[in-house]
LOKERO-676266 format. One record per residue (C-alpha): residue in three letters; x, y, z. Coordinates in Angstrom, 3 decimals, decimal comma, m for minus. Last residue first. Layout:
<nodes>
> ala:X:Y:Z
...
</nodes>
This chain:
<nodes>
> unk:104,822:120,295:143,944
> unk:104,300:122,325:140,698
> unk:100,476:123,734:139,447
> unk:99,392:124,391:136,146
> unk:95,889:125,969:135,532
> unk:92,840:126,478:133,263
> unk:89,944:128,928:134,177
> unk:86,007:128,652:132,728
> unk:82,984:130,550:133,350
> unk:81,285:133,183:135,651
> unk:83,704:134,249:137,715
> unk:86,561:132,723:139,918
> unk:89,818:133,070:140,201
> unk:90,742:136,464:137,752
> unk:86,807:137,183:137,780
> unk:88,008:138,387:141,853
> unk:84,866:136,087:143,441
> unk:87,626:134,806:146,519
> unk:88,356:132,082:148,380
> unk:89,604:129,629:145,688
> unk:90,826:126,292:147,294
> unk:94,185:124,544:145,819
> unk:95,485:120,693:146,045
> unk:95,405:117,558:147,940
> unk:97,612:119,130:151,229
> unk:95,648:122,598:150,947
> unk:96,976:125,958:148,783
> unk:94,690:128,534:150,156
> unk:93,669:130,871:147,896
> unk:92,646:134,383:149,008
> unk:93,137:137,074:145,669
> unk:90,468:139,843:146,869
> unk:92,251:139,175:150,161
> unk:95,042:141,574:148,648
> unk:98,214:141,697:147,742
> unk:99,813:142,881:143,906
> unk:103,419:142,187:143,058
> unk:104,794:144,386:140,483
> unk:103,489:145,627:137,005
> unk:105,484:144,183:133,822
> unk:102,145:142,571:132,649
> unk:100,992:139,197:130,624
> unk:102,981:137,391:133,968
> unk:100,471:138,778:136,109
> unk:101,454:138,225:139,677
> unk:99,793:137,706:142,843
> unk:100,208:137,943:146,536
> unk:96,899:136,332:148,100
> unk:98,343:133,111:149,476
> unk:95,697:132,148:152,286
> unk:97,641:130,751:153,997
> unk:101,261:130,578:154,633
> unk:104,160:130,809:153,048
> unk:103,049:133,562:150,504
> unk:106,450:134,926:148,433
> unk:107,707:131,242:148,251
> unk:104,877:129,304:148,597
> unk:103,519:130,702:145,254
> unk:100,854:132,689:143,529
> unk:100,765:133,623:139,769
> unk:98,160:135,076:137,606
> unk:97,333:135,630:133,930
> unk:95,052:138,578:133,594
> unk:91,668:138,849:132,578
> unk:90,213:140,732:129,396
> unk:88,130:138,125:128,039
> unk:86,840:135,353:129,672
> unk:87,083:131,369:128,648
> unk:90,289:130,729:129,756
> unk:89,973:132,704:132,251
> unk:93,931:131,783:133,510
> unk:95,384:130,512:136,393
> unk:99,088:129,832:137,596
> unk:100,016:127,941:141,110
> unk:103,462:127,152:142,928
> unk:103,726:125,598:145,875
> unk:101,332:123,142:145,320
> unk:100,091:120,229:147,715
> unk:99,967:117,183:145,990
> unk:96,787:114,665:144,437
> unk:95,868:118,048:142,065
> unk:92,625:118,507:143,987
> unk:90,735:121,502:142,958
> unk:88,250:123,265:145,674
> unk:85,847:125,868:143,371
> unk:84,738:128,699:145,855
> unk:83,564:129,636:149,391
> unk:83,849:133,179:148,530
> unk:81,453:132,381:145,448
> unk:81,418:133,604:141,500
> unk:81,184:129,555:140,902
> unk:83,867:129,275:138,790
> unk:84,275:126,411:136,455
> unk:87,608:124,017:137,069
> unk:90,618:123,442:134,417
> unk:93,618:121,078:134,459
> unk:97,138:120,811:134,772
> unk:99,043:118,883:138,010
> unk:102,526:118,346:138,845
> unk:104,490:116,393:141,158
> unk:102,334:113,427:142,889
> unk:101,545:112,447:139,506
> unk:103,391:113,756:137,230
> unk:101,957:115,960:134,460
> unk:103,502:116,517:130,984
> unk:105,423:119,139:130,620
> unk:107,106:121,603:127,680
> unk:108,912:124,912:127,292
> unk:109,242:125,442:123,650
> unk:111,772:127,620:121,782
> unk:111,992:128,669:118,256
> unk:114,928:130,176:115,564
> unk:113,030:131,594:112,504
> unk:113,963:129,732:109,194
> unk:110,143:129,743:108,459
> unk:108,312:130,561:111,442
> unk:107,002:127,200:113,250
> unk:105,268:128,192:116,450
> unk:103,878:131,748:116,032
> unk:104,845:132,136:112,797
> unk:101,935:129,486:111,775
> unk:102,188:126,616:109,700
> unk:101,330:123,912:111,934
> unk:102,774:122,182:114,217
> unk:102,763:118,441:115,446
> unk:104,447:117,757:118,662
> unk:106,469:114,811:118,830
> unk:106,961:111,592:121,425
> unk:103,907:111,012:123,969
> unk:101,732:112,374:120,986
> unk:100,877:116,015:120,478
> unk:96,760:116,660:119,312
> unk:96,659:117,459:115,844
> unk:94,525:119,791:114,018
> unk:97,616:121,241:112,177
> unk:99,428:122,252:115,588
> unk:98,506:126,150:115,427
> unk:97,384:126,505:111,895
> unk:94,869:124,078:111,754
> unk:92,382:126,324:113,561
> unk:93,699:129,009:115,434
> unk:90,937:129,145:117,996
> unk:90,851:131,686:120,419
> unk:90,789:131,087:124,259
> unk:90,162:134,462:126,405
> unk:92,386:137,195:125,544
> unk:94,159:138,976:128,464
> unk:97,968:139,070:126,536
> unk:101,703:138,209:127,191
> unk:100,819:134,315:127,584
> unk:98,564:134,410:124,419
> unk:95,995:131,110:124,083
> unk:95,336:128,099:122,004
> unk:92,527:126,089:120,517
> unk:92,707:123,978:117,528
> unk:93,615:120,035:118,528
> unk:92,520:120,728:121,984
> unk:88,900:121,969:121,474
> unk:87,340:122,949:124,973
> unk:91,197:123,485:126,179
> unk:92,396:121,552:129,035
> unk:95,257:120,033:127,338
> unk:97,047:123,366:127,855
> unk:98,287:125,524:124,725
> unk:100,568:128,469:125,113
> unk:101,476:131,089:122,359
> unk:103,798:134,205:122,877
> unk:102,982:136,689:120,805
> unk:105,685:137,805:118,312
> unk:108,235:140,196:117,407
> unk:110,541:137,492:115,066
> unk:113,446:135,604:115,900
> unk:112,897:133,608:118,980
> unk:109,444:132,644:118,266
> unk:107,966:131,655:121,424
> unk:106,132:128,923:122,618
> unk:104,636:127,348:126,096
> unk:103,111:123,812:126,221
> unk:100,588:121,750:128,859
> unk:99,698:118,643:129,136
> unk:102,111:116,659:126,882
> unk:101,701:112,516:126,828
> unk:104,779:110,559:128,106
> unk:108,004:109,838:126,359
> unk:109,015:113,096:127,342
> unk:111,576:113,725:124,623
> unk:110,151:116,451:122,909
> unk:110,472:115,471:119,524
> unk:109,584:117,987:116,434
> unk:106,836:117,604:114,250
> unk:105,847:119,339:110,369
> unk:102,177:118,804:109,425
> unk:101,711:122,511:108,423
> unk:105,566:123,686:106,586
> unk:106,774:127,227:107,885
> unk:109,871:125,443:108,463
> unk:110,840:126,445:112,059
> unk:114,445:125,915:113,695
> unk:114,611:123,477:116,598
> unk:114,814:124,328:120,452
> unk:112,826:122,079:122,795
> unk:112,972:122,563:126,975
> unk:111,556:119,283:128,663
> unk:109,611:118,640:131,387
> unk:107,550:116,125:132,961
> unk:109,723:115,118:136,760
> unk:110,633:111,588:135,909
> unk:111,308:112,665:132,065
> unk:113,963:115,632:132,716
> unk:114,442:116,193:128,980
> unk:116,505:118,840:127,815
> unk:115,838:118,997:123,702
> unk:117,685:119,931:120,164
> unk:115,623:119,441:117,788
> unk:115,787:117,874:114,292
> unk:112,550:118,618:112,513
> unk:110,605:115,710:110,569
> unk:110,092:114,744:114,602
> unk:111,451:111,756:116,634
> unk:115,261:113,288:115,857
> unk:116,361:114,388:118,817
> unk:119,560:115,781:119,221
> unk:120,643:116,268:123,044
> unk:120,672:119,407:125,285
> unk:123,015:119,973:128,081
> unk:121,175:119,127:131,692
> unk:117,866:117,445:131,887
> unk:115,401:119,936:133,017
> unk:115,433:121,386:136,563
> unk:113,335:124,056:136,874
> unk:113,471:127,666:138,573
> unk:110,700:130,504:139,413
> unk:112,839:133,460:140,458
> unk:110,738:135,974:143,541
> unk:112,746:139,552:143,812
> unk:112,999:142,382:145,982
> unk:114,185:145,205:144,830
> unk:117,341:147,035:147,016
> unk:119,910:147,140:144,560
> unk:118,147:145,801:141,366
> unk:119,542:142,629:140,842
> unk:117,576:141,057:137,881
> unk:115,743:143,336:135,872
> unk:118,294:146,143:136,941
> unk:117,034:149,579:136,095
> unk:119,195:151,327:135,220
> unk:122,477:150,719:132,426
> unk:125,093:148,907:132,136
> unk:123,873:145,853:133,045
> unk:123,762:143,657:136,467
> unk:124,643:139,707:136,369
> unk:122,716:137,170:137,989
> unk:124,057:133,619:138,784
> unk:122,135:130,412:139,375
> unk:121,169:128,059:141,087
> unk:122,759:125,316:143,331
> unk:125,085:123,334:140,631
> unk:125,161:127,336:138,654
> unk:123,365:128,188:135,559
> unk:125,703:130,936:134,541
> unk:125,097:134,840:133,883
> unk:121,450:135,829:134,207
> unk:121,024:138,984:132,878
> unk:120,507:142,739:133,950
> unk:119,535:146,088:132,438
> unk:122,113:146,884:129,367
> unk:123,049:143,061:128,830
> unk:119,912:142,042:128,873
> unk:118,467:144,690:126,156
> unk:121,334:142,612:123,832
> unk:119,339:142,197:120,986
> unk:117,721:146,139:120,616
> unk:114,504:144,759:120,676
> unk:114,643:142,542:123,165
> unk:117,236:139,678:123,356
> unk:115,105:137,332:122,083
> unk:112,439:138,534:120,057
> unk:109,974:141,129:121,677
> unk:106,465:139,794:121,943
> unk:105,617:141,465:125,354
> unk:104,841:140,430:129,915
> unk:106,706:137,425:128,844
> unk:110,214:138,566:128,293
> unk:113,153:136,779:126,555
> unk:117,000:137,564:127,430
> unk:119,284:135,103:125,626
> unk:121,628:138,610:124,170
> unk:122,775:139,509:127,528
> unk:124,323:136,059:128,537
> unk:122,728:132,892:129,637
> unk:122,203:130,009:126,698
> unk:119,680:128,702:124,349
> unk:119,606:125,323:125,587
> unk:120,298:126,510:129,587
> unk:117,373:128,345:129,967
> unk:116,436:132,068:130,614
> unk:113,814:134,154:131,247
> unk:112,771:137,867:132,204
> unk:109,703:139,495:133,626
> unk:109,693:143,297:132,706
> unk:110,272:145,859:135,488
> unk:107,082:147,533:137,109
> unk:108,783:147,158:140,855
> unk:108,200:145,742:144,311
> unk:108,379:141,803:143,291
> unk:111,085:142,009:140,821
> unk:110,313:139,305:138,423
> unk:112,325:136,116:137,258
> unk:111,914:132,366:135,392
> unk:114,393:130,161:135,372
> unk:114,890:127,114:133,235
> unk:117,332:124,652:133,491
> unk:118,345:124,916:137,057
> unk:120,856:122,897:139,064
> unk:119,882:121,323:142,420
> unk:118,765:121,693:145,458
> unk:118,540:125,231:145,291
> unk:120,112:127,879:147,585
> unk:122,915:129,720:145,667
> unk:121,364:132,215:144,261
> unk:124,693:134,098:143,201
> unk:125,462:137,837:142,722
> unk:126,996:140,363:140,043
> unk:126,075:143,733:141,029
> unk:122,943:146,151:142,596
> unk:122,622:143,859:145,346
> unk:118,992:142,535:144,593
> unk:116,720:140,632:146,857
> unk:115,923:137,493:146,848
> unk:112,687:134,926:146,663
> unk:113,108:130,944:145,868
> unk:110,894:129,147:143,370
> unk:111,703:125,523:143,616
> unk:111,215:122,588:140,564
> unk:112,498:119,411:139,855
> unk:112,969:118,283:143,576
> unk:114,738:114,794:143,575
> unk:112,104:111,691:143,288
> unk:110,905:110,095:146,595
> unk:112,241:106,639:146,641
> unk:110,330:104,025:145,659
> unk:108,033:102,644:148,196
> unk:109,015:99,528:149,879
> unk:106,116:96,715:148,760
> unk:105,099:94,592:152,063
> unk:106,254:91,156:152,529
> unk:104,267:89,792:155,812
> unk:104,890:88,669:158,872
> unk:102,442:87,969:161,351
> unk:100,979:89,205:164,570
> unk:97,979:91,566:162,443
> unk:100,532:92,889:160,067
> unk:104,529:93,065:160,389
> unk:106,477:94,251:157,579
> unk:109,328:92,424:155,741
> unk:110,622:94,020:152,500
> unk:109,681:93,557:149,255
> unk:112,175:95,093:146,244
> unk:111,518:92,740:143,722
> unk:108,458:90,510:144,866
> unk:108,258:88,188:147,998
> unk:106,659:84,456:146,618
> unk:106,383:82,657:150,368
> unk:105,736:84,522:153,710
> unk:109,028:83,483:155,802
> unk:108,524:80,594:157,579
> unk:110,108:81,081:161,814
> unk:112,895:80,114:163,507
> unk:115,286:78,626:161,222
> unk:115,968:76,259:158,699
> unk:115,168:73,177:161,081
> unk:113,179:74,035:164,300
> unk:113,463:71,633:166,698
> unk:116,517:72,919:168,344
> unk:116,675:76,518:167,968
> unk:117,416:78,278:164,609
> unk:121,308:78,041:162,993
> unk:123,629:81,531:163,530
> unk:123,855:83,971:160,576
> unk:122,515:83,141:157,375
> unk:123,797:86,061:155,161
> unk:122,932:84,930:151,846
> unk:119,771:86,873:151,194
> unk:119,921:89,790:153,106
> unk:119,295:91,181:156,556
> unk:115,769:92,817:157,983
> unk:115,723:95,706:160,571
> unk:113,204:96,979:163,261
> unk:110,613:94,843:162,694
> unk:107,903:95,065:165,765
> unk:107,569:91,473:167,256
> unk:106,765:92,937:170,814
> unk:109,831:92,315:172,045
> unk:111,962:94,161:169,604
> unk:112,512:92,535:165,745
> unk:115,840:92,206:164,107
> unk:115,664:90,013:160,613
> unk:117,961:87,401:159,267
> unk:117,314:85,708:155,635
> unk:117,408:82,065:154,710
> unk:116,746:81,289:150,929
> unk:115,326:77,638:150,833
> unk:113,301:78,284:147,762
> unk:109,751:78,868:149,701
> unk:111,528:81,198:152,095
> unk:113,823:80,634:155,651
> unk:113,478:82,518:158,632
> unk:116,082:83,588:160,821
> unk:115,278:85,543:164,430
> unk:117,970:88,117:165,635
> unk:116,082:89,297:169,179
> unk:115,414:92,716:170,773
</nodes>
């Protein structure tokens, strides 16, 4: 090994540590000059390469060195799902990476409802929502999580789960397996006023999501901010206050501006007209609603869980089946571990889930249907391998792969 000293265009001399064959092990910094360069060779031992950019650092190409652009580092995990099984009490999931925003939970071996949470609204009983109905929050008693099951806190490694009064337990079921699907948002919610409605949002803008609450006006042409200060791909609504479907839309759609479809139902795409997001496509700051109860009920309390795709991170888009085993291959730049579909332009099929977690190997085939409370279904009728660039279907089940068109939203 050898300490060599090279000087650049503007007279900055920097050390570096190379082995015998020239290899750079380490590089100094500006300012620290170390010893002078060998006789005969004023201001060091070598000529750095001239002009280095913020953040350059010294490579070696072809006998020569060169700056070369040191990637940024790799962003923090902003989603995980993570599998457990229930204790029949109070008990922690304590083995994220970092603390959740939004988590998302079914019992894997039993027909109990799916149940979220964030942090904006709040953990507790009476903040239960379900996806597999349109109950308001908190069911439709208002406190149905506090008889079966809750989450309790958000913790700085997950998150806590509570047991109810009464049987079964949504959340820790003695016994029942479980798989949580968990995001990382931005922490306690801030006012944002970039819409004609003040919401109150938890932005996570280098991993694409945000959670909005605001209060609906029943007004078409109305916006609320979302904080992503990048363009939405892909939205999911529910009226807190009223028994409602829950309404999704996905950039994908044939006609974004109109088109939208039902989480807790099989319906292909419908079109809503002007009444979903008043013919409006969302901007990289606000979502434009329309007048409907299904995203801006007057007075009625709403929530939206929001992304915009990262590359590298996330990925929403759509493919057309091919109704063969050797089926559509999607590249979404990453390799998923987590992986919804919908016919979006089939009636009657299911919503469907796979993940690393409860499949971690190929081919993941153990799905479920967030528009049902049924349990985990596996079968090779559901193959998909999840690849390094993406997802491969490897089935014909019309839930993958029919005759027509699917959207989906996969996480790194």
């Amino acid at each position: 090994m050898a300490i060599l000293y090279g000087t650049t265009g503007d007279g900055t001399t920097l050390p570096v540590l190379v082995d015998q064959f020239g290899n750079l092990l380490a590089k100094g910094i500006p300012g620290d000059e170390g010893p002078p360069g060998p006789p005969g060779a004023p201001g060091g031992d070598f000529a750095l390469p001239a002009n280095p950019a913020d953040g350059d650092v010294l490579g070696w190409e072809n006998g020569a060195l060169v700056w070369i652009s040191e990637p940024p580092p790799p962003l923090d995990p902003g989603f995980v799902p993570v599998i457990y099984t229930g204790n029949g009490g109070t008990q922690s999931i304590s083995s994220l990476p970092f603390q959740p925003d939004f988590v998302f939970i079914k019992a894997r071996n039993a027909g109990y409802n799916y149940v979220l949470f964030d942090s904006v609204r709040g953990t507790g009983g009476a903040k239960v929502l379900f996806s597999n109905n349109t109950s308001a929050e908190g069911g439709s008693s208002g406190q149905e999580g506090t008889v079966y099951g809750h989450v309790s806190a958000f913790n700085s490694n997950g998150f806590t789960v509570a047991a109810g009064t009464g049987t079964p337990l949504w959340v820790s079921n003695s016994g029942t397996n479980y798989i949580a699907w968990c995001w990382k948002a931005g922490g306690a919610a801030v006012s944002n006023t970039d819409g004609t409605i003040t919401s109150s949002v938890s932005a996570n803008t280098a991993y694409g999501f945000s959670i909005v609450s605001y209060t609906g006006n029943g007004t078409g042409g109305s916006s609320i901010g979302h904080g992503l200060n990048a363009p939405i791909s892909f939205i999911i609504f529910k009226n807190l206050s009223d028994t409602e479907n829950w309404f999704v839309w996905h950039n994908s759609f044939p006609s974004p501006t109109v088109d939208g479809l039902y989480l807790d139902l099989t319906a292909n795409v419908q079109n809503f007209g002007g009444t979903s997001f008043n013919s409006t496509l969302p901007s990289s700051s606000v979502i434009t609603l329309g007048n409907a109860n299904i995203v801006n009920g007057s007075t009625d309390d709403m929530i939206a869980y929001c992304w915009a795709e990262i590359p590298e991170i996330s990925s929403f888009g759509s493919y057309i089946g091919n109704g063969s085993a050797t089926g559509p291959v999607v590249n979404c730049g990453f390799k998923p571990s987590f992986l919804m579909i919908k016919a979006s332009s089939i009636n009657g099929e299911d919503w469907v889930i796979l993940d690393s977690a409860r499949n971690p190997s190929d081919p993941k085939n153990s799905i479920l249907k967030p528009n049902t409370s049924q349990g985990e279904f596996t079968s090779d009728a559901y193959n998909v391998d999840f690849t390094d660039s993406g997802f491969s279907i490897l089935n014909t089940n019309p839930r993958f792969n029919g005759s027509g068109t699917y959207i989906y939203a996969a996480f790194k």
